[in-house]
FIPA-178239 format. One record per residue (C-alpha): residue number from 0; x, y, z. Coordinates in nm, 3 decimals. Layout:
<NUM <X Y Z>> ...
This chain:
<0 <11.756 -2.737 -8.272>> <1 <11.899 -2.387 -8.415>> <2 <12.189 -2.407 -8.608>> <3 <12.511 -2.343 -8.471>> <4 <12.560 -1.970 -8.555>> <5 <12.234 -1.907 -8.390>> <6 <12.348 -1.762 -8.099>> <7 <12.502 -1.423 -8.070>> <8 <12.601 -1.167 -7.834>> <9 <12.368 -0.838 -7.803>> <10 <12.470 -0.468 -7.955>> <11 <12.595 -0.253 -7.650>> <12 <12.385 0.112 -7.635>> <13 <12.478 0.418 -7.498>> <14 <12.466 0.456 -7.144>> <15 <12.181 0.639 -6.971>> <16 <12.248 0.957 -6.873>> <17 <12.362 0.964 -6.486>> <18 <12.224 1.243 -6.222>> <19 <12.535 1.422 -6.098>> <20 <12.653 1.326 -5.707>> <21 <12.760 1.521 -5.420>> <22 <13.148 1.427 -5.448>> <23 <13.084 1.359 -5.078>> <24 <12.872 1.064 -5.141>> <25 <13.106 0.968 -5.441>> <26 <13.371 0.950 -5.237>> <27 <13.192 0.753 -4.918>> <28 <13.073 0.485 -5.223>> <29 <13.444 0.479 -5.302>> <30 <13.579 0.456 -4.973>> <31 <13.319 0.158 -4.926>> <32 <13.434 -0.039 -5.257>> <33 <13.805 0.032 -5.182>> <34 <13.764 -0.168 -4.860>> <35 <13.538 -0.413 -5.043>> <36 <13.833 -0.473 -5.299>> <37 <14.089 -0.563 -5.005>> <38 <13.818 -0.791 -4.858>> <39 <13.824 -0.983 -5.189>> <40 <14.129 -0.999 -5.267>> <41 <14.195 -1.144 -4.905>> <42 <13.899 -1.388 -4.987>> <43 <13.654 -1.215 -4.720>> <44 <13.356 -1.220 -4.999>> <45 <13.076 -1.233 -4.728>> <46 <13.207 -0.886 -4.587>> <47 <13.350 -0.761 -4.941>> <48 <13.010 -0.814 -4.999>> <49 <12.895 -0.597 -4.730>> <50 <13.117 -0.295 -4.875>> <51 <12.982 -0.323 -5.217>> <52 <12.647 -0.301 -5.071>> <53 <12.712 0.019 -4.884>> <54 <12.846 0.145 -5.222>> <55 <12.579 0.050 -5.380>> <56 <12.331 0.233 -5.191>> <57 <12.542 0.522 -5.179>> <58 <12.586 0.542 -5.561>> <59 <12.368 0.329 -5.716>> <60 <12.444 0.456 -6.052>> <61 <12.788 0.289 -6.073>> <62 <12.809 -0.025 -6.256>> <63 <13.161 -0.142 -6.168>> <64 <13.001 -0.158 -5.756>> <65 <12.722 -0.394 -5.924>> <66 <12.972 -0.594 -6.090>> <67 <13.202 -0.648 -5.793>> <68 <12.944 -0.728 -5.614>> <69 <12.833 -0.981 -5.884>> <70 <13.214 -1.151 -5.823>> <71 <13.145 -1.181 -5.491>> <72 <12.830 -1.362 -5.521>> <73 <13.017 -1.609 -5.805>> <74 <13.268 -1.682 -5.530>> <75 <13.031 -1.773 -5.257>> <76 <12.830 -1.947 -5.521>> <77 <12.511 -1.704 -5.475>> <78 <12.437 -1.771 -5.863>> <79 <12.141 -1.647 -5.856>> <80 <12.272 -1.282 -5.647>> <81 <12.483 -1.303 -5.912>> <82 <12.312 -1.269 -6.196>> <83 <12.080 -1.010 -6.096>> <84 <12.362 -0.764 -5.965>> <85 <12.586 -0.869 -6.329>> <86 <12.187 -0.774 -6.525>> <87 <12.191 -0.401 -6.278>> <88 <12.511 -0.305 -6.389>> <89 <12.458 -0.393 -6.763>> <90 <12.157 -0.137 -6.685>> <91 <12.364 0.107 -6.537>> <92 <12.595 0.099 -6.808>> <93 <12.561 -0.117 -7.120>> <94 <12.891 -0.019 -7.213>> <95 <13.040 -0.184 -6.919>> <96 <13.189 -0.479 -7.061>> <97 <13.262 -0.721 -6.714>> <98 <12.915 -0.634 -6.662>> <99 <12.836 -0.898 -6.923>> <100 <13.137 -1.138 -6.823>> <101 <13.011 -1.210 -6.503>> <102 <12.625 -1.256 -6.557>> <103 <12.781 -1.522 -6.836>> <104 <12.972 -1.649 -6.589>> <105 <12.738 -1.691 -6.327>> <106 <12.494 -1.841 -6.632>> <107 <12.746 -2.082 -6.679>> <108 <12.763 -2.213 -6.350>> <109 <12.409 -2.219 -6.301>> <110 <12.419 -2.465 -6.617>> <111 <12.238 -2.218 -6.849>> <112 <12.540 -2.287 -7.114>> <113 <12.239 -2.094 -7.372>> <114 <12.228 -1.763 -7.200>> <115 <12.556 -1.758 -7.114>> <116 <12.681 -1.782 -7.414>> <117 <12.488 -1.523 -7.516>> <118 <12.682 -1.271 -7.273>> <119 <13.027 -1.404 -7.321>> <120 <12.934 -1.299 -7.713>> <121 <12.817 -0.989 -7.611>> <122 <13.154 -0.920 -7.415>> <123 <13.363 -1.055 -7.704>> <124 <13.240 -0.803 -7.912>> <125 <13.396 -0.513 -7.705>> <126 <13.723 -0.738 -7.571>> <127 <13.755 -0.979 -7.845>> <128 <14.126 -1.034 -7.733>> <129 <14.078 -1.073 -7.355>> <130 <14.239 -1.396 -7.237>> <131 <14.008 -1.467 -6.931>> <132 <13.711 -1.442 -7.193>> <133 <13.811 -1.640 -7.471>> <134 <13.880 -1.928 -7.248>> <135 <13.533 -1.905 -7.102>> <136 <13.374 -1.849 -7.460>> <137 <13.542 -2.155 -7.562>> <138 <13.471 -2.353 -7.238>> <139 <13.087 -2.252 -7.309>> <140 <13.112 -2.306 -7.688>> <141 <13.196 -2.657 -7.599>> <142 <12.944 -2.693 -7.339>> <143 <12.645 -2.549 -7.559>> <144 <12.770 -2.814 -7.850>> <145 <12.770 -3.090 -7.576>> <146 <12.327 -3.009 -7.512>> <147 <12.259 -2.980 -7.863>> <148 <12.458 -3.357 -7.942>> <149 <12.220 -3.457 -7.636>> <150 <11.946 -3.340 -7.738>> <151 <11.965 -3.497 -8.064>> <152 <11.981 -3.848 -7.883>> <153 <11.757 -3.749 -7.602>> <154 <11.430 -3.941 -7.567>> <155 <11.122 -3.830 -7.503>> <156 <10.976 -3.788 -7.192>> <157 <10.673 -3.998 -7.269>> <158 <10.953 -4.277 -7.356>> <159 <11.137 -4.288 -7.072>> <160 <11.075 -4.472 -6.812>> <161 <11.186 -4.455 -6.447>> <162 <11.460 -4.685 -6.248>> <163 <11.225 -4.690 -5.982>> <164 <10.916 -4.786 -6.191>> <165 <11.088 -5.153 -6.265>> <166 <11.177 -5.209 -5.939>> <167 <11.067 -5.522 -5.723>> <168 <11.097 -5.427 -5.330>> <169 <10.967 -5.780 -5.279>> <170 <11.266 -5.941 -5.322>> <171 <11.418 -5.762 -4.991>> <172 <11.130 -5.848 -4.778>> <173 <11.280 -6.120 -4.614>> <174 <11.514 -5.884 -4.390>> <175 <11.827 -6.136 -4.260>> <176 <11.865 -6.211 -3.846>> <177 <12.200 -6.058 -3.887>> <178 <12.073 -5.746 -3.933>> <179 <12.091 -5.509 -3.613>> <180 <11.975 -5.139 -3.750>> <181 <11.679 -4.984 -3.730>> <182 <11.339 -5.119 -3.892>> <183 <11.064 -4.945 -4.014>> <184 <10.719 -4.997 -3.832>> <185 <10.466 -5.232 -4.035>> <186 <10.564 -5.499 -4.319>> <187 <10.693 -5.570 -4.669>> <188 <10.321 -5.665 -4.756>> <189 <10.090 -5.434 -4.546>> <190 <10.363 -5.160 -4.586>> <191 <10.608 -4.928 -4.360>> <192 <10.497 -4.594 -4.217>> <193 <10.840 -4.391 -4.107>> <194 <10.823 -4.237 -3.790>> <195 <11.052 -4.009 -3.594>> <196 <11.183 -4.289 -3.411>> <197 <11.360 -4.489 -3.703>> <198 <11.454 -4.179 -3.813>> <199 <11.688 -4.099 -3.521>> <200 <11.805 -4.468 -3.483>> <201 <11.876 -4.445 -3.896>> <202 <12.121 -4.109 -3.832>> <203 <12.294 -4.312 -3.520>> <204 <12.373 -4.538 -3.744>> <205 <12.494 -4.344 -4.036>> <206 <12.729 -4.158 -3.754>> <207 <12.919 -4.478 -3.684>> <208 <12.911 -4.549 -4.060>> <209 <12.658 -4.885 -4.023>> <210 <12.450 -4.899 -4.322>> <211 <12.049 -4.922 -4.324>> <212 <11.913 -5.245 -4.496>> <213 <11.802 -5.257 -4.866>> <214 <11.458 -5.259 -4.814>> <215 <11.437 -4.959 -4.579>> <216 <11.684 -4.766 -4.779>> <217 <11.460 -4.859 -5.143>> <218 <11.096 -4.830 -4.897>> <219 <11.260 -4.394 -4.822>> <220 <11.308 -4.365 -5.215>> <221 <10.991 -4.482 -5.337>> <222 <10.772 -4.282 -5.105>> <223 <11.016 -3.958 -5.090>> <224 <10.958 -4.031 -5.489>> <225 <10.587 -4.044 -5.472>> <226 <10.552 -3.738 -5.281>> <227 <10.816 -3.565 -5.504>> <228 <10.538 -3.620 -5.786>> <229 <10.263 -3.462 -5.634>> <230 <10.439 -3.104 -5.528>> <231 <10.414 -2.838 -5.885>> <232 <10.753 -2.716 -5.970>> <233 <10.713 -2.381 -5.772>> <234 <10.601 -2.445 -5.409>> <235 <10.445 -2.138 -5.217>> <236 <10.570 -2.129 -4.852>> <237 <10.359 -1.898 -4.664>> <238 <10.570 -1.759 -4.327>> <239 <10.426 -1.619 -4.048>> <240 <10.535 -1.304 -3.879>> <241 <10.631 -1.474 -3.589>> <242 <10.791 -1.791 -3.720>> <243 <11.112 -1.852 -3.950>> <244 <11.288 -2.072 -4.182>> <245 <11.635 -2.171 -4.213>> <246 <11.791 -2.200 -4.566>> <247 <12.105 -2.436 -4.587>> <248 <12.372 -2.374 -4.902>> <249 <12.479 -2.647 -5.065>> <250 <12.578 -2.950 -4.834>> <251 <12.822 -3.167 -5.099>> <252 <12.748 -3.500 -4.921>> <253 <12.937 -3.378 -4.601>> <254 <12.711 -3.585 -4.360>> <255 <12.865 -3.482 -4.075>> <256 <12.870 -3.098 -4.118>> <257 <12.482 -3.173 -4.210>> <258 <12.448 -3.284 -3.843>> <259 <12.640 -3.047 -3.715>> <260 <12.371 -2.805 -3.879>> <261 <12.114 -2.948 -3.690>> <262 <12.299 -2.998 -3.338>> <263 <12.358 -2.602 -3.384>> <264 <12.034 -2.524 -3.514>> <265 <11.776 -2.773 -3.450>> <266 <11.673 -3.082 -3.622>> <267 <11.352 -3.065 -3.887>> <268 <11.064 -3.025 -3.762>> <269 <10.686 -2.861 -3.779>> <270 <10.843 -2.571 -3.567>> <271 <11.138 -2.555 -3.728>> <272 <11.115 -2.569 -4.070>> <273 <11.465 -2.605 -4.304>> <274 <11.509 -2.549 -4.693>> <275 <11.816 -2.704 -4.853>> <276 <11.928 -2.538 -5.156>> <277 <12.041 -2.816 -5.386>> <278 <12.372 -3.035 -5.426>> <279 <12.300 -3.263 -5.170>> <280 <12.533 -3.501 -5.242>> <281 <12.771 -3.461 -5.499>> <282 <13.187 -3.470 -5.452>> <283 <13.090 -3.584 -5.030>> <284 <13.210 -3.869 -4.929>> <285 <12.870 -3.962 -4.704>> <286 <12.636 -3.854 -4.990>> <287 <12.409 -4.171 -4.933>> <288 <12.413 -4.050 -4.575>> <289 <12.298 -3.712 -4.634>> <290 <12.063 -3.770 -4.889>> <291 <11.853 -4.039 -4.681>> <292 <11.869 -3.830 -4.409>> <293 <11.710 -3.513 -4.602>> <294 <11.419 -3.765 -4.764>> <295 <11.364 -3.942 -4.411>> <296 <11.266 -3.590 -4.302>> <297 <11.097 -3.477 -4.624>> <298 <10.879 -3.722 -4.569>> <299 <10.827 -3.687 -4.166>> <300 <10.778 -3.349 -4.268>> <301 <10.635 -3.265 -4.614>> <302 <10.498 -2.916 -4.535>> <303 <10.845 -2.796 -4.334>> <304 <11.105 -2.975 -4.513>> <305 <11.187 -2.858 -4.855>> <306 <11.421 -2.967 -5.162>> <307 <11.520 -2.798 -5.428>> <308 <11.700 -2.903 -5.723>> <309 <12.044 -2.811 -5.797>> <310 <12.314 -2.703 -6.057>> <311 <12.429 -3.082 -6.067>> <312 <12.119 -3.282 -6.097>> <313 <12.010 -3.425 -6.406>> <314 <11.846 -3.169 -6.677>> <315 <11.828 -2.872 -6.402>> <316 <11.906 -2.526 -6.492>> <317 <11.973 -2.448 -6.074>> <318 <11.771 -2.247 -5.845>> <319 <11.821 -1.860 -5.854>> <320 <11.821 -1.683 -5.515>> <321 <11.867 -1.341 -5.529>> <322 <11.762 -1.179 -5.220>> <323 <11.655 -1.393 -4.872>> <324 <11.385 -1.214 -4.639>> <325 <11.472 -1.129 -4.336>> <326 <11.255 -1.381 -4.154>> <327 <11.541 -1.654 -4.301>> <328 <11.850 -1.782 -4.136>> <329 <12.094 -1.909 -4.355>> <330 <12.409 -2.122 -4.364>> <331 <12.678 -2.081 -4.666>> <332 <12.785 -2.403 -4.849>> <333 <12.996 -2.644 -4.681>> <334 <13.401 -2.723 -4.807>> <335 <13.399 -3.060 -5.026>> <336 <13.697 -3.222 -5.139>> <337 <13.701 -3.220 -5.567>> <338 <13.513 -3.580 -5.604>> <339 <13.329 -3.720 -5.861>> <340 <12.936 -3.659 -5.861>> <341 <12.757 -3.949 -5.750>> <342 <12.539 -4.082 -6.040>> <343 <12.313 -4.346 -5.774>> <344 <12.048 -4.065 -5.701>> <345 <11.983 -3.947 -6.073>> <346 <11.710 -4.152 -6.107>> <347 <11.524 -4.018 -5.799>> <348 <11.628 -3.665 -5.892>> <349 <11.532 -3.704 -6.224>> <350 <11.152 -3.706 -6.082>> <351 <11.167 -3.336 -5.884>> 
């Protein structure tokens, strides 16, 4: 571990020189962030976005356009966006102090206490007093001290040993005549094979809040686990000119905006492929719901159905996401009431 002085904010250079602008254009970029500003300030960020952006390619050179921009993203939770528009304006102008603030801040909320850190010392240097900053600083400070007392008690990898790894499904084999929900096809013994069919009965259940039995809801985390093993931590999705993917924000364990997705969209399938960006089911109150429902179709659909990690699983530094091509459709996070994450899927998670 490095010692506790060890990290430390950068010197700030000179700016690069700037190419001189047609006022005309200067003042169309400024027209363009002006409205941007009211759209923020009236919590539009998706179209205060928008006027940044047309700022942005008007006058490029103008690192307060980048930064805004970088707020916008931090609102919308686009950490990734974030962090590469906070890193172009620190280009643009290295002397541009919230330039720093808000690449540390989106850092921070990507879980990368380390780096941002690093920033928030950076900015400290030039606003030592600001109030906004030193509450961060200290709010990271705290955070960074929190990893390194973990990771003095961590233990190895090679040491630890999986939830799943200990656990006996044969002890739910014997499925009770009560029991009304959906089964898998096959048996405890000769195994279950999930088909589309069990699927659909399992999310007709979950919508009149019936739960599935043990030893289908244990027999949908061991495979989805297996196959999570298998994929390398970077998957390459090829996409065809003529076909598309839809990319979901961050669902929160709202179960019924989830299907709500689908009914607008389409459910899973070869043909119509989904990825789900993380934080599947923390602070929702149906986050067993949604995060059966994503594995059920992970593994109906291995090649068209894809996880990431998130921001609030265990040991994950997030998933950056600058830019989406255009063959993507995309849906921004859902609302979630200010829960408690649920712990129950760390173990699985743990394994992606």
């Amino acid at each position: 571990m490095e010692p506790e002085d060890a990290i430390e904010g950068d010197e700030v250079p000179d700016a690069p020189p700037v190419p001189p602008l047609d006022p005309a254009v200067i003042a169309e970029a400024e027209a363009a962030k002006d409205e941007a500003n009211k759209n923020f300030k009236s919590k539009h960020f998706a179209a205060a976005i928008e006027g940044y952006t047309r700022a942005i390619e008007a006058n490029p050179n103008n690192a307060v356009y980048w930064s805004n921009r970088a707020a916008a993203h931090i609102k919308l939770e686009s950490y990734g966006a974030a962090v590469a528009d906070a890193e172009k304006a620190t280009e643009v102008d290295p002397k541009y102090i919230k330039g720093y603030y808000r690449r540390g801040d989106a850092h921070f909320a990507l879980g990368k206490y380390k780096l941002a850190l690093k920033d928030l010392k950076t900015a400290a240097k030039v606003a030592p007093r600001d109030p906004d900053l030193r509450r961060k600083l200290a709010d990271c400070e705290k955070e960074v001290k929190r990893l390194r007392f973990e990771e003095a008690l961590s233990v190895p990898d090679a040491e630890a040993v999986s939830v799943l790894a200990t656990l006996d499904l044969s002890i739910y084999d014997n499925i009770e005549e009560s029991y009304t929900g959906p089964r898998m096809q096959g048996s405890g013994s000769e195994g279950y094979t999930l088909t589309l069919e069990f699927v659909e009965a399992m999310l007709e259940e979950f919508k009149q809040q019936k739960p599935l039995h043990k030893r289908f809801a244990f027999e949908i985390i061991v495979q989805a686990h297996t196959l999570m093993r298998t994929l390398p931590s970077l998957v390459d999705v090829p996409i065809p000119d003529e076909q598309h993917v839809t990319v979901c924000g961050d669902v929160h364990g709202q179960f019924y905006d989830l299907l709500n997705i689908w009914q607008l969209n389409g459910r899973p399938s070869e043909t119509n492929p989904y990825l789900f960006n993380g934080d599947f089911v923390d602070r929702g109150s149906f986050s067993c719901e949604v995060i059966f429902a994503l594995l059920a179709f992970k593994l109906l659909y291995p090649d068209h159905m894809h996880l990431t990690r998130a921001t609030s699983l265990p040991g994950s530094s997030g998933a950056a996401m600058p830019a989406v091509v255009p063959h993507f459709t995309t849906f921004s996070a859902v609302p979630h009431p200010d829960v408690k994450p649920m712990a129950y899927a760390s173990s699985f998670m743990g394994g992606m």
